[in-house]
N, C-alpha and C positions, 0 to 999 in steps of 0.2 A: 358427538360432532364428527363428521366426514372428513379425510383432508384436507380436500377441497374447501368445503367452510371453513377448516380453519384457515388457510392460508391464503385467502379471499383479500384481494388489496381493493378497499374501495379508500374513497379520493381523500375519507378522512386518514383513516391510517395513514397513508401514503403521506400528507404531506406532513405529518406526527411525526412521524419517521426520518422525513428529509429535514423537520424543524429542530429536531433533536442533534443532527449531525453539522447542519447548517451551524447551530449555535458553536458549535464543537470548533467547527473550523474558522470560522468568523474571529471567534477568540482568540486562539491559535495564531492570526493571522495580527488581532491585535497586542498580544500578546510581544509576538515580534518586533513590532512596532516601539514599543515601549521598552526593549530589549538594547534594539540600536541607540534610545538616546541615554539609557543609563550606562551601558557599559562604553570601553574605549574600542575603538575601532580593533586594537590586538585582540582584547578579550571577547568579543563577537565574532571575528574570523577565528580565533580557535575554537569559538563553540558552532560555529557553522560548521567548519569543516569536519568536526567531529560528527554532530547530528546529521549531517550531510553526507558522510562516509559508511554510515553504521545502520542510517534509519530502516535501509531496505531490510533489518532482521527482523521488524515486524512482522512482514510478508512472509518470514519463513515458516513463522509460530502461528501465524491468522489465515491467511490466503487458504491455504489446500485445506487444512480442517477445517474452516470455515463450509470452505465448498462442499465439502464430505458432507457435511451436520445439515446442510441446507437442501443434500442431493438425496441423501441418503434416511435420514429419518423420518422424512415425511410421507415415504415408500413403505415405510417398516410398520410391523403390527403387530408383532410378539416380542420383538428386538431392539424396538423403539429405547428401551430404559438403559436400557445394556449398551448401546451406542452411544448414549447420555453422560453414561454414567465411565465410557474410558477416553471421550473429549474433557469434562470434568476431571479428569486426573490432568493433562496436557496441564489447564489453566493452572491447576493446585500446583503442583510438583517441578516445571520446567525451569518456573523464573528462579527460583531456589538458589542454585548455585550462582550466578551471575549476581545476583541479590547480594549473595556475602563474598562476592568479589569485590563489585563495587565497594562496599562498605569498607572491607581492608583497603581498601585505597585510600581510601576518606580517611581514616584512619592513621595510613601508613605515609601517604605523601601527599596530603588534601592540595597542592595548587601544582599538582604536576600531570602534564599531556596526558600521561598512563591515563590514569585518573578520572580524568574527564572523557577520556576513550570508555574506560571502564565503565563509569554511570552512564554513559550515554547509551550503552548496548544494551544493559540492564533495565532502561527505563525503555526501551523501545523492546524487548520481549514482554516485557510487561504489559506495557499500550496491545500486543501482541493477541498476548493471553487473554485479556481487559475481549477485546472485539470478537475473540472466540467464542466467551465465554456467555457472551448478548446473544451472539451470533447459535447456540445452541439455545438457549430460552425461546428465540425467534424460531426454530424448527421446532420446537413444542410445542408453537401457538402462542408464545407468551411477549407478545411485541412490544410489550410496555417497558422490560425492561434497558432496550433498546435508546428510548427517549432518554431514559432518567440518566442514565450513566452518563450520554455521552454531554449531555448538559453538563451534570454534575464535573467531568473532565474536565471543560471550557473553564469551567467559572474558576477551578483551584489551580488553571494557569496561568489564566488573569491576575488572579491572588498574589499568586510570585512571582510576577512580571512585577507587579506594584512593589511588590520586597523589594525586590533588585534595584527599582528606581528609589524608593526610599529608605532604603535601610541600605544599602550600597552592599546587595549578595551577588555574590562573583558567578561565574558559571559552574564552577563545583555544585557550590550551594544551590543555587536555582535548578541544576540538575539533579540533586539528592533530593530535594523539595519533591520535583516531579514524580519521580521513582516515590517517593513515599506514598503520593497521593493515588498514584495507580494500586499499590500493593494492596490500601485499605478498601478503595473499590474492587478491586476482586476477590477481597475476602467479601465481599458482601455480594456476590455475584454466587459466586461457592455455593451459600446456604439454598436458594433456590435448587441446585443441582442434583439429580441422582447420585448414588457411589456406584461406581464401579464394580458388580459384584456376579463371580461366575461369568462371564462371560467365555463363549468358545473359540477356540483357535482360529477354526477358520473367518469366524465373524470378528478378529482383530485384526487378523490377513487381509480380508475386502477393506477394511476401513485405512489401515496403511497404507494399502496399494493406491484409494483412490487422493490421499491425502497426498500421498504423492507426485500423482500424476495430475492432480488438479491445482494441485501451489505453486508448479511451474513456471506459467504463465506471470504470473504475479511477484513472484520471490524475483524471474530474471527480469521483470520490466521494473522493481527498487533497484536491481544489483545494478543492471546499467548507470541509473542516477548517481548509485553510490562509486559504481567505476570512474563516474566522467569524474565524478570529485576526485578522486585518488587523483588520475593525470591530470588537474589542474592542480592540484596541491604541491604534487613536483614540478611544473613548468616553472616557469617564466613567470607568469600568470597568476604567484600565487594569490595573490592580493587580491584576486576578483571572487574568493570563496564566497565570500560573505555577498557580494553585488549573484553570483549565482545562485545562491543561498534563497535571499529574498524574492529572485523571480522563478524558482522552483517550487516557491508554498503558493504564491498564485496557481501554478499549474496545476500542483497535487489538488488544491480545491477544486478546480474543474474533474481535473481526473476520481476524484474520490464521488461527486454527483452520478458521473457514470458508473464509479463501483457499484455506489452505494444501491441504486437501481437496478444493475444486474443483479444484485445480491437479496435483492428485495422480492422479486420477480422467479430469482430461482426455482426456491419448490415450485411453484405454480409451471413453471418451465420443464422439470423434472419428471410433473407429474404429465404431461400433456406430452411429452418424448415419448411416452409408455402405454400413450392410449392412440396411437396413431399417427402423432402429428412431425416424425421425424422426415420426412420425404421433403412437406414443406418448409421445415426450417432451414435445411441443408440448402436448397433452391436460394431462400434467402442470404443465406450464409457465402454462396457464390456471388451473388450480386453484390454482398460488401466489402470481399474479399477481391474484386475487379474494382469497386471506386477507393479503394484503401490502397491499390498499386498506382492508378493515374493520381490520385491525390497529392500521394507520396513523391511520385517522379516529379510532379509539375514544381512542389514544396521546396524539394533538393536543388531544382536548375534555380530558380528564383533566387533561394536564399542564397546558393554559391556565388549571383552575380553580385549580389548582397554585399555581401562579405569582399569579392572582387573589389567591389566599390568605394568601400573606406570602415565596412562595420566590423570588419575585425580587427582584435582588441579593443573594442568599443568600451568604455566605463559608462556608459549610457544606461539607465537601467530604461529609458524609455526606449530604445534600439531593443535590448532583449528582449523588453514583453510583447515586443509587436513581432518577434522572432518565435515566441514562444506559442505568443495568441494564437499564429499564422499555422503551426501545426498540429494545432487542438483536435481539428476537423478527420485530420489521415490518421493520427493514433486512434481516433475514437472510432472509427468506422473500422481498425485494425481489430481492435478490444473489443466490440459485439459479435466478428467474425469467429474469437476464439471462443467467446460464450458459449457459442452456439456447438462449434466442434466437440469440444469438451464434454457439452452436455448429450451426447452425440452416440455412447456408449466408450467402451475398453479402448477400441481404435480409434477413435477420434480423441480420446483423451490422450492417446500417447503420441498420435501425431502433431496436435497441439502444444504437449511440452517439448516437444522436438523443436517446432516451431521457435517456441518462446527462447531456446537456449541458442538456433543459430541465428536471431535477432541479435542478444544481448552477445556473441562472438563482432556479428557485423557493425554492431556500435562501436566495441572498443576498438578494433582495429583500426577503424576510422576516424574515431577519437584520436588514438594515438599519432596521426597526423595534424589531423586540426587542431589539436588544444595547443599545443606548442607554438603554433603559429596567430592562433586567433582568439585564444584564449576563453574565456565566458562563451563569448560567439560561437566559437568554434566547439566547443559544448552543447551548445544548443543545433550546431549544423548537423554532429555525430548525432544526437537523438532522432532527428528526420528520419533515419536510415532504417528506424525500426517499424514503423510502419510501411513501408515499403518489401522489407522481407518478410515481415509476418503476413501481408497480404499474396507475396508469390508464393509462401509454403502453406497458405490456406487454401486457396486457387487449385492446387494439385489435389487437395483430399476432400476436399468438398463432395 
């Protein structure tokens, strides 16, 4: 079978694909749900603020080598097993020590901050590893693995959402919970995979360099999220973790639809970069990188009379979603723009993460004004900001 056929999206796959992730997040979301009425408002802001402070390390461990394994192996034809088989080492080998960190926690002061910082990083390299590790079955041609996982995911959080509400498990617990139920899916992810074996220098060098330069994008648009939480965790404000909390898993589900799609899309994208079709995409890629700057500016005056007006400091969680709804449309048109660069060749990959790092500069700084004053709101007003400079630093390289 051709590349091509393999990585052929027709309408069934496709929505296999978005059903399997859907369920994932759906859970997730219910999961939440049944989170806030079991525990006490303390113990849900301190697990907010943690999984809210830490979550973007998923992105460090998924994001670029994702992108590699999706850009890069379905190009490859003598090299293909060998690329396989040293993402496969990533998934095996990283979570490892955070693993028996967390654990000595558990261990050593199971209901203290550390602690819960500790699992929460640990379980989110893992989630990590877990999406890489689909995410390379899926550059093989192998999509089903894909479904099953992220189903299988959904349902064992649900599971311990229900602990918590009946069996009264604290957030330690329901965080070790997690972390377990990742580590046995990715031992079971493993067995499908190549080893790692002989591989050549230079062919670890292209894979690093592109891992690099393609997790950018991705690792700074969590870091931001996990920024704003830092400066609202020291404000004023701290109170609102948990209320920003809840209206940032709405987001991430929107946002993850688009990941998930670009991700989907990739090889077939990679592979059509290479047979001609880079002139026109870049063409495209200027037109969303101009509606991703007016988007963005119209988003920022809006919401700032917004907030002028009485929404900041809002405990409204229905003020935030409609804060958050409202700039669904300028991230999203910002995030196909870098798809596109990215996929674009060596320069455009490096201008892109250029990109992404002086967005996640222009949030925090901006944050650091607004949260203090507006708190939640003012969280969501600094996010605005990112779509707005990722469209003027795509606009130039286009």
């Amino acid at each position: 079978m051709t590349a091509v056929a393999a990585h052929r999206i027709g309408v069934r796959r496709l929505l296999t694909l978005l059903g399997g992730r859907a369920t994932f997040r759906l859970l997730l979301y219910g999961s939440s749900g049944v989170l806030v009425a079991a525990w006490s408002r303390e113990d849900f802001n301190a697990y907010a603020a943690a999984v809210g402070a830490v979550g973007w390390l998923c992105m460090v461990v998924q994001s670029g080598p994702e992108k590699a394994a999706l850009t890069l192996i379905p190009r490859a034809s003598r090299t293909r097993e060998q690329l396989a088989g040293l993402l496969r080492a990533v998934v095996a080998y990283v979570p490892l020590p955070f693993t028996v960190a967390a654990a000595a926690g558990l261990v050593l002061a199971p209901g203290s901050t550390v602690t819960i910082y500790l699992l929460a990083i640990a379980y989110y390299i893992g989630l990590g590893c877990g999406s890489l590790g689909v995410a390379v079955h899926r550059a093989l041609g192998r999509y089903t693995y894909d479904t099953v996982h992220f189903s299988l995911l959904g349902l064992g959080m649900i599971a311990l959402a229900g602990l918590a509400f009946t069996a009264h498990l604290r957030p330690t617990g329901y965080l070790a919970g997690l972390l377990a139920l990742v580590t046995v899916l990715n031992l079971v992810l493993l067995r499908g995979l190549p080893r790692a074996a002989g591989s050549r220098r230079a062919l670890r060098g292209l894979l690093a360099g592109t891992v690099l330069l393609m997790g950018a994008a991705d690792v700074m648009s969590n870091a931001i999220v996990g920024t704003l939480f830092v400066e609202l965790s020291v404000s004023a404000h701290a109170g609102q973790s948990g209320d920003l909390y809840l209206m940032i898993l709405g987001w991430g589900f929107a946002a993850s639809v688009v990941y998930t799609v670009q991700r989907i899309y990739q090889p077939r994208l990679a592979l059509w970069m290479t047979s001609g079709g880079s002139a026109r995409a870049r063409t495209f890629g200027r037109r969303v990188a101009d509606l991703a700057i007016v988007t963005s500016a119209l988003w920022l005056v809006l919401a700032g009379a917004a907030l002028a007006a009485g929404v900041a400091g809002t405990r409204s969680l229905l003020a935030l979603a409609v804060l958050l709804a409202s700039l669904l449309p300028a991230n999203t048109l910002a995030s196909f723009g870098v798809f596109v660069l990215e996929n674009s060749g060596k320069s455009g990959l490096r201008h892109s993460a250029r990109a992404a790092v002086l967005a996640w500069a222009a949030v925090a700084a901006l944050g650091a004004l607004t949260v203090p004053l507006a708190g939640a709101a003012g969280a969501v007003y600094a996010l605005g900001a990112q779509g707005f400079v990722l469209g003027l630093a795509l606009r130039r390289r286009m």
